[in-house]
C-alpha positions in Angstrom: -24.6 32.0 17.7 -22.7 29.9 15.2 -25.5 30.9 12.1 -24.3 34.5 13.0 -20.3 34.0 11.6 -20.1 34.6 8.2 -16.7 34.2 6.3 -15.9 32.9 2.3 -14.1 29.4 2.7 -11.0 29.1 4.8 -8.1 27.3 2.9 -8.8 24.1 5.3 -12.2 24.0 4.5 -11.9 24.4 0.7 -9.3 22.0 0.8 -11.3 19.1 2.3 -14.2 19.8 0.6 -12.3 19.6 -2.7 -10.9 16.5 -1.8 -14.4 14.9 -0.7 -15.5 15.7 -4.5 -12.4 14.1 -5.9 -13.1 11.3 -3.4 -16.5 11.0 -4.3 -16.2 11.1 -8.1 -13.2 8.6 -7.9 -15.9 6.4 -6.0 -18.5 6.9 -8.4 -16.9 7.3 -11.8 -13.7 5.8 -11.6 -12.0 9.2 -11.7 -8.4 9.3 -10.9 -7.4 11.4 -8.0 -5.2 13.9 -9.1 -3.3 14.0 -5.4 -2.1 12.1 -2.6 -4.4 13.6 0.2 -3.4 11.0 2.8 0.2 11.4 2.9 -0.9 15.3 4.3 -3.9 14.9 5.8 -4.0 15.2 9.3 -6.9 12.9 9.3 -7.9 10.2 7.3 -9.3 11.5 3.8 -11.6 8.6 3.2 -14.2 9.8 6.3 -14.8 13.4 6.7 -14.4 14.4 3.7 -16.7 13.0 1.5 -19.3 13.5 4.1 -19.0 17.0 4.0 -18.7 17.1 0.1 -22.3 15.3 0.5 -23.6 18.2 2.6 -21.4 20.7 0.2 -23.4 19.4 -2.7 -26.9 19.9 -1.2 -26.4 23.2 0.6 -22.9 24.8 -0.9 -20.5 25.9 2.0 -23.3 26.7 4.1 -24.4 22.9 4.1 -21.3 21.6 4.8 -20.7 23.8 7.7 -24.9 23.1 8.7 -22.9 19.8 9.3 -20.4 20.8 11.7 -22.7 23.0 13.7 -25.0 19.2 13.8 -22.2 17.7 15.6 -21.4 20.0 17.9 -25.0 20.2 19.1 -24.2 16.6 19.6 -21.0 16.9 21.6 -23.1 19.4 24.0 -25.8 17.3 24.7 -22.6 14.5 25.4 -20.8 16.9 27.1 -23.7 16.6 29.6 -24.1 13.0 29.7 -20.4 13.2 30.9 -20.5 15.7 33.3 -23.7 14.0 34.6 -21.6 10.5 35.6 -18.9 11.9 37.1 -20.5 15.0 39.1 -24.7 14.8 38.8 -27.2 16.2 36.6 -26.9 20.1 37.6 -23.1 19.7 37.2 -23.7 17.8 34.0 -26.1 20.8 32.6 -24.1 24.0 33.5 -21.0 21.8 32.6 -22.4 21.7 29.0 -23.6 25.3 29.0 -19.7 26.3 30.2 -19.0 24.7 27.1 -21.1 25.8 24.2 -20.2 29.0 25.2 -16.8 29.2 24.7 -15.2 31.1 21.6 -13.4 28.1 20.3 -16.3 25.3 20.5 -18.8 28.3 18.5 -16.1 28.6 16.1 -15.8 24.9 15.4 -19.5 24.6 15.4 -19.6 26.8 11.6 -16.0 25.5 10.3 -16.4 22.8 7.7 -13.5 20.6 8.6 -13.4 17.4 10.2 -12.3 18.8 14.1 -16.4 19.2 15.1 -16.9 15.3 13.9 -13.8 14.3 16.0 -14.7 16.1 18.7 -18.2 14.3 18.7 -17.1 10.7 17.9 -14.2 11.3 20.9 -17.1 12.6 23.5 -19.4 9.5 22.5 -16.8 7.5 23.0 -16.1 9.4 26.6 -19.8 9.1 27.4 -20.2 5.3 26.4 -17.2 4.2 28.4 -18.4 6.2 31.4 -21.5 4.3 30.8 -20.0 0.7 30.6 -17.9 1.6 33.3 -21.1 2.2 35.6 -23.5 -0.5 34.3 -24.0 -3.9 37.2 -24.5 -6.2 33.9 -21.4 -7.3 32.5 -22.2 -8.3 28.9 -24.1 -4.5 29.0 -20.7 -3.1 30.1 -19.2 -5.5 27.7 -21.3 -4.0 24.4 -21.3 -0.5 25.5 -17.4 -0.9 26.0 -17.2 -2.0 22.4 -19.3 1.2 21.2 -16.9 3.3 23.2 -13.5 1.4 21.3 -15.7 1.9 18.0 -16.3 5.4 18.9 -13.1 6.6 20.0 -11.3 5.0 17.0 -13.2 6.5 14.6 -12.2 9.8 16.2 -8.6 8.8 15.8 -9.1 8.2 12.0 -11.0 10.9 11.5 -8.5 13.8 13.2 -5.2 12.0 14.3 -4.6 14.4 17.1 -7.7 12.9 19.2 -5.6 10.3 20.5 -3.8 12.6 22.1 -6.9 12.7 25.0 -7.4 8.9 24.7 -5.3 8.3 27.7 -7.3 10.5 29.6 -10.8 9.0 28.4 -9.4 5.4 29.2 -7.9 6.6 32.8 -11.8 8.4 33.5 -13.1 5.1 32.6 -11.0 2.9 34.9 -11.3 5.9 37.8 -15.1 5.0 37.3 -14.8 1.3 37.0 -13.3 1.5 40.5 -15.6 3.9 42.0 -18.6 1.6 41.2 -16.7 -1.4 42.2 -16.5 0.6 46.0 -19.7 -0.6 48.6 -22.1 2.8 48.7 -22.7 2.2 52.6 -20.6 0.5 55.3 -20.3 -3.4 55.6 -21.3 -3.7 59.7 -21.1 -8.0 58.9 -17.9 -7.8 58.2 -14.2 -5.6 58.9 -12.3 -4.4 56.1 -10.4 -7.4 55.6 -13.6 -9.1 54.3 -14.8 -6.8 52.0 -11.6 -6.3 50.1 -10.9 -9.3 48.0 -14.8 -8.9 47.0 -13.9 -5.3 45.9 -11.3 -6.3 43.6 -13.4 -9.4 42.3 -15.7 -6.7 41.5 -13.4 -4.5 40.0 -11.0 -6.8 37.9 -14.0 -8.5 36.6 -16.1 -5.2 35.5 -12.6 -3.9 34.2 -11.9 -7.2 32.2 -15.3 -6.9 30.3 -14.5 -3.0 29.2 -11.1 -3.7 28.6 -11.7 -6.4 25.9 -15.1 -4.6 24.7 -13.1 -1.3 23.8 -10.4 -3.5 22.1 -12.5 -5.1 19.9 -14.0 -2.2 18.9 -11.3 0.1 18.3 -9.3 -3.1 16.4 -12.3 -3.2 14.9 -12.4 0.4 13.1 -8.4 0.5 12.7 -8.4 -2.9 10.7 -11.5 -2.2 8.7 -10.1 1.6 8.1 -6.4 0.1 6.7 -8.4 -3.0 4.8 -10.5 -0.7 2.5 -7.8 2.6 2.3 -4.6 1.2 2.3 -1.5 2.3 4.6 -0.5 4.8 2.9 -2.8 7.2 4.8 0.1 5.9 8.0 3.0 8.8 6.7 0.3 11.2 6.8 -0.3 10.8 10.4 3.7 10.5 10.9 4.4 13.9 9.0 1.2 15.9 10.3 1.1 14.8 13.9 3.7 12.8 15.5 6.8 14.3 14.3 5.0 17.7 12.8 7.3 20.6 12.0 5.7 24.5 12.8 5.4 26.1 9.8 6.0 29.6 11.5 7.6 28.0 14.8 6.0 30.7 17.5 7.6 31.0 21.2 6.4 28.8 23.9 5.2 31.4 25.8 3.1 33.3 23.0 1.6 29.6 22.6 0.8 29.1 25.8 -0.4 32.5 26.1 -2.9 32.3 23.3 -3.9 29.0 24.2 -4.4 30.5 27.4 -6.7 33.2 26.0 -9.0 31.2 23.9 -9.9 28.8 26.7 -10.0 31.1 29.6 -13.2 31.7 30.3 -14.6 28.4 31.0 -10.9 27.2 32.2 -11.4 29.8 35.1 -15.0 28.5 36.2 -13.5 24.8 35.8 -10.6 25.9 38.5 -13.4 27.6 40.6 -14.6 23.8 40.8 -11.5 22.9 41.6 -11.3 25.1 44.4 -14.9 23.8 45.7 -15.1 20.7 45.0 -11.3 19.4 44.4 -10.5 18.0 47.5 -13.3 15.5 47.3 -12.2 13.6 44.7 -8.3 15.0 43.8 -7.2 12.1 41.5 -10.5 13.3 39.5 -9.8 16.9 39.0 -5.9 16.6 38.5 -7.0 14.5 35.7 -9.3 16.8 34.3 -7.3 20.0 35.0 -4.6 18.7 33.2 -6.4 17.2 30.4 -8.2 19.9 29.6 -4.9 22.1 29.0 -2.9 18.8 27.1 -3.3 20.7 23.7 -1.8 24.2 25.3 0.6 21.7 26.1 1.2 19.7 23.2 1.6 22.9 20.9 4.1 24.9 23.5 6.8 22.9 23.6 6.6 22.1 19.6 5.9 26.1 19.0 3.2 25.1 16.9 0.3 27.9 16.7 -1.8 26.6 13.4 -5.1 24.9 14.6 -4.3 25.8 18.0 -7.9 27.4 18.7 -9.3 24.7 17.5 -7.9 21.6 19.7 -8.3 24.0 22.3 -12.3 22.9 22.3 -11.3 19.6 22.3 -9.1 20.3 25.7 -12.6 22.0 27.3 -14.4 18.8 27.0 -12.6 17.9 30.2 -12.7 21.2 31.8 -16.5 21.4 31.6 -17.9 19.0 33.9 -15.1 20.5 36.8 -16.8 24.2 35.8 -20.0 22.4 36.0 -19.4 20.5 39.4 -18.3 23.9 40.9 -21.4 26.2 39.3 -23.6 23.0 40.6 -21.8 23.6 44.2 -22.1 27.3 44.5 -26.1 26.9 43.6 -26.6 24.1 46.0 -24.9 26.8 49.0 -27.7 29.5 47.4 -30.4 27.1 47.9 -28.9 26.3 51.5 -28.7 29.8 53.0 -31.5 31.2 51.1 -34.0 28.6 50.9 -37.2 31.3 51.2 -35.8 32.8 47.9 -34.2 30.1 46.1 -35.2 30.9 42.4 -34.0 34.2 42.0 -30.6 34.2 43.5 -30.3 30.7 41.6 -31.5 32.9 38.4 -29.3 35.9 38.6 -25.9 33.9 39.3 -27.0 31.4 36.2 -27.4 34.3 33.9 -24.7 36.6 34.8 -22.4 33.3 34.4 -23.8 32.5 31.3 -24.2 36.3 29.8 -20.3 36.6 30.9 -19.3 33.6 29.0 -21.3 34.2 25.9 -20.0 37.8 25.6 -16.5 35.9 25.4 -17.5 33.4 23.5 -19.0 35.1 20.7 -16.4 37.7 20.6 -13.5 34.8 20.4 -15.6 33.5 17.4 -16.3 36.4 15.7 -12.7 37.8 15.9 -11.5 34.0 15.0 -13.5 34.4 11.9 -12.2 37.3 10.8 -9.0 35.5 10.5 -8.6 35.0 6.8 -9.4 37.5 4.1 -12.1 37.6 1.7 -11.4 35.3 -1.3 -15.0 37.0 -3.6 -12.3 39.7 -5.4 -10.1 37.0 -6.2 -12.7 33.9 -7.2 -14.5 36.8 -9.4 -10.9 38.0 -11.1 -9.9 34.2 -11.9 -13.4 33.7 -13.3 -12.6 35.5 -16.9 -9.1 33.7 -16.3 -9.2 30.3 -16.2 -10.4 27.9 -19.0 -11.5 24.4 -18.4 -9.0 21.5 -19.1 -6.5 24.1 -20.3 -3.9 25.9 -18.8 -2.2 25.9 -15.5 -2.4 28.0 -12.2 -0.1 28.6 -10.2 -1.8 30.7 -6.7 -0.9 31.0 -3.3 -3.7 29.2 -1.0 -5.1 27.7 -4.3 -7.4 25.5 -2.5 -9.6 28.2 -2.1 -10.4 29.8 -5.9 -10.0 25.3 -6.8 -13.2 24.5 -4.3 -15.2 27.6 -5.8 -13.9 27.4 -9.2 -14.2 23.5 -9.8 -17.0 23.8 -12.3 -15.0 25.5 -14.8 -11.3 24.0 -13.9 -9.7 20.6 -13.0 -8.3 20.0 -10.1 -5.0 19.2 -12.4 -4.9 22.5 -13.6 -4.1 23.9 -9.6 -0.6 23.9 -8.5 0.1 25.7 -5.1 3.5 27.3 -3.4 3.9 24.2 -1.1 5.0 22.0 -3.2 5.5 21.6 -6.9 6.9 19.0 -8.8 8.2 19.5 -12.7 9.4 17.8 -15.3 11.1 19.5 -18.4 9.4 18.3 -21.6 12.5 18.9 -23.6 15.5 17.3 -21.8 13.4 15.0 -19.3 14.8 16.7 -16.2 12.9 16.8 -12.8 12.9 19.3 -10.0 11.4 19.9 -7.1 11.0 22.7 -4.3 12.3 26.3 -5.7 14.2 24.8 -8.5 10.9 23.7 -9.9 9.6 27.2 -9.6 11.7 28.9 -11.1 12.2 26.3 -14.2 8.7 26.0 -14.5 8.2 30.1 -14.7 11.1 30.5 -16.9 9.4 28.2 -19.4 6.3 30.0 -18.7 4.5 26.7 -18.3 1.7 28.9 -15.9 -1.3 30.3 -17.2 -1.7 32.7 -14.3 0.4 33.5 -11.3 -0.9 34.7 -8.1 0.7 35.8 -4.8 0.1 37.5 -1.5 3.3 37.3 0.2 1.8 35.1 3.4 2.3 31.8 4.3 4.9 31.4 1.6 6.6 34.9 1.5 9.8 33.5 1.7 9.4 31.8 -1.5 7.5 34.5 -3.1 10.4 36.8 -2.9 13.0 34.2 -4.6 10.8 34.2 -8.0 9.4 37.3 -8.1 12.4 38.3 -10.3 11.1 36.0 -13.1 7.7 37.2 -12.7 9.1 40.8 -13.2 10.2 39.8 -16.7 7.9 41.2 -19.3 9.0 38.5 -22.0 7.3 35.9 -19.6 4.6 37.4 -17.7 2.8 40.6 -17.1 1.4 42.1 -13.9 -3.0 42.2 -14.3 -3.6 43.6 -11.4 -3.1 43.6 -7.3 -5.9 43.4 -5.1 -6.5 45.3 -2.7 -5.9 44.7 1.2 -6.3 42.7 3.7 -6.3 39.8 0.5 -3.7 41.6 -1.1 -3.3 39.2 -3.9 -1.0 40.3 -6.9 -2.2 38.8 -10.7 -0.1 37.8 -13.4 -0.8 36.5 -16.8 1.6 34.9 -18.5 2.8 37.3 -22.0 2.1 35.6 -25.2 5.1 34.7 -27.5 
């Protein structure tokens, strides 16, 4: 399903593919890097990247989102491991199948940015705990706690907002390490009294050895990331996660709305489980419920929209194995009353379930896909515009013509409507934000301009009049629609 979206690069992905190259040649060759990725990233630029600008340089954007589509396979087959610990293996199955079929999890699966590592490095870390948690052998529990710190770590690094569900993956773990801990059959040798401080032994001393495994390991990956990167890479997390301002703030309730929308089809089988199932084990399914809506959450009360779709996925890792326990329920009561016919009733409810959620699914995909416009008119203008290692461009988005123009340009040449930063070569004076803008048109310092009026419309419209000038620049051409981009070239003296 994910092979069949087909889009040019989204500014995300061009952007950390761009960075991976600059990464790698700085590695390799000794390059300086041109910009200070970490202090915007919102994960760390050192992992992720540069392992999709390997799988960008063997198989193009295609390669790199081959890559994404890998570890989301993985996550699935995780996914399952999960909803097998906590609920069985048919609750574990359809758990994962409630999952891979959901819009936002098929659109992550073919988007070459680092959410579909994250996501896979935070289930393995899930999955491993779960396993610690229920292994009898405590230096087993000990090691496979230290793979689950390792694990979930490295999905902190590589997307800061994972640790948002890290207190829900630690309090799954200790909900398990109890559970275990509990006698499977009544002690008739002795009353309750006398089974209760051997209980807690059991508990404290199965919870000691995860507790100090996962430390180790996730001290482990934080102290070896800041050793070789620096801690620099720390504002970066401050400005793009914990104290993040929305770029277009949205409404709460349009947030929780969408939100809502992208996740409700396998949200509404996971509160069908609820309904079945919930009252067996209610601390379990609170915990899930809510964790599997945290991002919804997270994003409504700051009125942040942007990459909403995709944390979403990361929020139906814990509404899966709930859909999955009630799917595995309702089958169970099939095979109960109908035992004479019990493959196909089991049959027809599996596939009308799963044809239901993949009609959803793909159509969320698809319609996420076609969220951006096609950047082939604009790459092919800029193609007979730019020169290598002369010139400078300013462009709105310009991550996007920089990854698929990097042959014939330097990433020095690129300047975007973000942020720009300019000094004026005959009086020494520096400017940033609009004031840079404007100085640095009015001294034609850009090659070629180009505009849409999106993201930075507001700015747009404050130099346009500059732009307008026929001693400074000159209008090529404007694109047509949806890109709408509008061309200048700058008007020789």
């Amino acid at each position: 399903m994910t092979l069949g979206l087909s889009a040019t690069a989204f500014q995300d992905e061009a952007l950390y593919l761009d960075a991976g190259h600059q990464i790698l040649d700085s590695w390799r060759h000794g390059n300086p890097i041109n910009e200070d990725f970490g202090s915007y990233f919102s994960g760390s630029p050192y992992v992720y990247p540069p392992l999709g600008a390997l799988a960008d340089t063997v198989g193009g954007l295609a390669g790199a989102r081959l890559f994404s589509l890998v570890c989301c396979v993985i996550t699935t087959a995780l996914v399952a491991s999960v909803g097998r610990c906590l609920y069985g293996q048919t609750a574990g199955v359809a758990g994962a199948a409630a999952f891979v079929l959901s819009g936002p999890v098929l659109f992550v699966g073919h988007f070459a940015t680092y959410d579909a590592m994250a996501l896979m490095l935070l289930v393995a870390g899930l999955a491993m705990g779960l396993r610690a948690a229920e292994n009898g052998r405590r230096w087993r529990a000990g090691l496979l706690a230290s793979c689950s710190g390792f694990l979930l770590a490295g999905a902190v690094v590589t997307k800061y907002v994972a640790a948002l569900f890290v207190p829900s993956i630690l309090l799954l773990i200790l909900m398990t390490v109890f559970r275990m801990a509990r006698p499977s059959a009544p002690d008739f040798l002795g009353g309750k009294r006398s089974r209760e401080p051997a209980i807690r032994a059991r508990s404290a001393g199965r919870l000691l050895c995860v507790a100090l495994g996962m430390t180790l390991g996730a001290v482990g990956v934080v102290g070896c990331w800041l050793w070789l990167t620096g801690t620099d890479q720390l504002s970066g997390l401050v400005t793009t996660t914990l104290s993040r301002k929305a770029l277009g703030p949205t409404s709460p309730v349009e947030v929780a709305r969408q939100g809502l929308e992208w996740a409700a089809p396998t949200l509404l089988v996971a509160v069908l489980g609820m309904v079945l199932i919930g009252r067996r084990r209610p601390a379990l399914t609170a915990l899930l419920l809510l964790s599997s809506l945290l991002p919804i959450i997270f994003q409504a009360r700051s009125g942040e929209l942007t990459s909403l779709h995709k944390h979403v996925a990361f929020g139906l890792v814990f509404a899966a194995p709930l859909a999955g326990a009630g799917v595995a329920f309702i089958l169970g009561r099939i095979e109960l009353y109908d035992s004479r016919r019990q493959l196909a009733p089991r049959l027809l409810a599996v596939s009308l379930a799963a044809v239901m959620l993949l009609a959803s699914g793909v159509r969320n995909a698809h319609e996420l896909f076609r969220g951006w416009a096609d950047s082939k008119p604009l790459t092919a203008l800029l193609m007979t515009q730019v020169r290598f290692g002369s010139g400078h461009y300013l462009v709105e988005e310009s991550e996007v013509p920089r990854y698929y123009l990097e042959g014939l340009t330097a990433p020095w040449q690129w300047n975007g409507t973000y942020f720009l930063y300019y000094q004026d070569t005959r009086n020494g004076a520096a400017y940033t934000g609009l004031d840079a803008y404007r100085h640095a048109l009015t001294d034609r310092y850009f090659d070629v301009v180009v505009l849409r009026f999106g993201p930075t419309a507001t700015l747009d419209w404050q130099i346009q009049d500059i732009l307008n000038d026929r001693t400074k620049y000159r209008k090529i051409t404007k694109l047509p629609e949806p890109g709408g981009w509008t061309v200048w070239h700058r008007t020789d003296s």
